[in-house]
C-alpha positions, -999 to +999 in steps of 0.1 A: -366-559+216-362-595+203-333-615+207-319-627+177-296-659+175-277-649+147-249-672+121-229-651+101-209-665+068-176-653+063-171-636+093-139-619+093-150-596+064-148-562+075-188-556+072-193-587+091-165-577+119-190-545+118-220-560+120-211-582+146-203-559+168-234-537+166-254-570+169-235-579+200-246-548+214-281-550+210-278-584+234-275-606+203-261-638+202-235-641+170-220-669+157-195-661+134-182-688+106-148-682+094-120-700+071-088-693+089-091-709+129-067-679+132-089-655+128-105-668+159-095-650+187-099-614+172-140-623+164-135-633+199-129-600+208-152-580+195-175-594+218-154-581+247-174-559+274-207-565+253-239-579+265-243-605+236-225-636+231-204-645+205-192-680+190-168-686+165-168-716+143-148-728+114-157-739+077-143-733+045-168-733+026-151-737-007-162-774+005-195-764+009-210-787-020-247-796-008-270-789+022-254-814+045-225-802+045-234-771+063-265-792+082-245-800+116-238-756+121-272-757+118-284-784+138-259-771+165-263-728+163-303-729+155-301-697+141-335-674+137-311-651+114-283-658+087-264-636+072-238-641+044-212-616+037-187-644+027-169-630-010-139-643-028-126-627-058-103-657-065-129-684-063-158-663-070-183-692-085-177-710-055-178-686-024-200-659-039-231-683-060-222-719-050-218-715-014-242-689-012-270-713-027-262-739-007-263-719+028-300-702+015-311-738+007-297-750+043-315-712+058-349-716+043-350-757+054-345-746+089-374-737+108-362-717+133-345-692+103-368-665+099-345-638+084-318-638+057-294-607+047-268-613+020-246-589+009-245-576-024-242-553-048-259-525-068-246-539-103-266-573-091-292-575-118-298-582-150-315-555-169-311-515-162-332-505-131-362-489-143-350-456-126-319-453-138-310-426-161-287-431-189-255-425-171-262-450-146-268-470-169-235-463-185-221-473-150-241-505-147-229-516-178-190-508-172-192-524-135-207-560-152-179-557-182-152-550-156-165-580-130-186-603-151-179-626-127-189-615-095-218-599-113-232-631-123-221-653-090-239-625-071-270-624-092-276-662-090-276-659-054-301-632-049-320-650-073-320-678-055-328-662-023-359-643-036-374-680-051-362-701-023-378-676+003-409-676-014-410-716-018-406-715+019-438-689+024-456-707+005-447-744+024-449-723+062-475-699+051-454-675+076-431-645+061-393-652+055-379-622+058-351-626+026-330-592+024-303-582-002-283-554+011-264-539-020-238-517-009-216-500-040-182-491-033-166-493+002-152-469+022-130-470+056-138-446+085-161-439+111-200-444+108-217-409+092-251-421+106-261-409+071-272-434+038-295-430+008-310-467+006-334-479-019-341-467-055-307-456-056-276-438-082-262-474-096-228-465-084-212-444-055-197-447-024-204-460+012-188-467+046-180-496+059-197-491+092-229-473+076-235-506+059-236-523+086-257-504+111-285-507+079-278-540+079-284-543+116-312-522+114-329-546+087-327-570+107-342-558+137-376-550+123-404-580+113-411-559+084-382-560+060-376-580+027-364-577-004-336-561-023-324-521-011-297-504-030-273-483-005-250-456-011-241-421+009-267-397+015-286-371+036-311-397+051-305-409+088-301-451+090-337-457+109-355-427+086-341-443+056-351-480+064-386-465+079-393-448+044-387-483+020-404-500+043-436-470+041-431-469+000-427-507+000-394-502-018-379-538-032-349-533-057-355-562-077-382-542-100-379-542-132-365-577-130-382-610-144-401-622-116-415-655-131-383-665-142-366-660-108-398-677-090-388-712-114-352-712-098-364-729-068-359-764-065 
């Protein structure tokens, strides 16, 4: 099993705290990027009596402006994975599209990034998913109304993953693995081991800590990319990432590809 050198955006988010820890337990290194330095010593933690390291650094990233301003984390971690679970529902422009961009831009620049996973959301697109029904469309449409502005801020960035990812590929010829994990509604408690991911219901519920071990588990495989839909279900974590990855499963269908493809720049 690969070790993976992974950064991690917005750090102290309870996925992240989640993710970091199952990463730390497969022998990966973590460095986690947080906005209060007092959140420091409780990342620290979580790497207690684990076999990966963990490193915390600290960057608001409301300042995060251009690709230079996040270029020295990158000179200085030299991730192979990023992952941004950073979210701000008071400066949502900023922390959940500009930052966002900015950090992809900075990811798919650096050679030795070779994975992405941001976290999203089901309600993340711009026309009804082509296998929908008419209540979930319904239930698209009133999540949008009721957060137009983290819809939109979250949309740009997946955007601009999928056509900055694919500028990449096409200047490395080697895959970029760009993955938008889109968890609907959260849920506290321990891991149920069980998920439906993919083509999924456009809202529902999840657990905190089943999101992360998909998220974990996306990122341990060469063979993962694009957008997966995630919500509770039947399907065990590793037979539900083994069958999108079998029925090439990518979220973003029914979405206009050429248009997305022109947002890199």
């Amino acid at each position: 099993m690969a070790i993976e050198n992974v950064l991690i955006i917005g750090g102290n988010g309870r996925i992240a705290r989640s993710m970091t820890s199952l990463m730390l337990a497969r022998s990966w290194n973590v460095t986690s990027v947080i906005r209060n330095v007092r959140q420091k010593d409780s990342i620290l933690q979580l790497g207690n009596n684990q076999p990966g390291k963990i490193n915390v650094l600290n960057l608001d990233l409301q300042n995060v402006k251009s690709q230079a301003d996040v270029s020295e984390i990158f000179e200085t971690v030299k991730p192979t994975c990023v992952v941004y679970a950073a979210g701000s529902m008071q400066n949502v422009f900023a922390i959940d599209r500009d930052a966002a961009q900015q950090i992809i831009k900075a990811s798919t620049g650096t050679p030795s990034v070779v994975k992405f996973l941001m976290i999203s959301f089901p309600s993340s697109r711009r026309k009804p998913a082509p296998w929908w029904g008419k209540k979930d469309t319904q239930d698209w449409q009133r999540e949008v109304s009721a957060y137009p502005d983290v819809a939109e801020a979250k949309i740009q960035a997946d955007e601009y993953l999928v056509a900055m990812s694919k500028a990449r590929e096409s200047r490395s010829g080697s895959p970029f693995q760009a993955i938008s994990l889109r968890p609907s509604w959260l849920r506290t408690g321990p891991p149920t081991g069980r998920v439906n991911l993919g083509m999924t219901p456009a809202l529902g519920q999840v657990n905190i800590a089943d999101v992360a071990a998909v998220g974990v588990t996306l990122l341990a495989r060469n063979d993962t990319s694009g957008w997966y839909d995630l919500v509770e279900g039947s399907d065990t974590v590793e037979t539900a990432v083994d069958m999108c990855v079998e029925n090439k499963v990518n979220c973003i269908e029914g979405e206009d590809l050429d248009r997305i493809m022109a947002l890199a720049n």
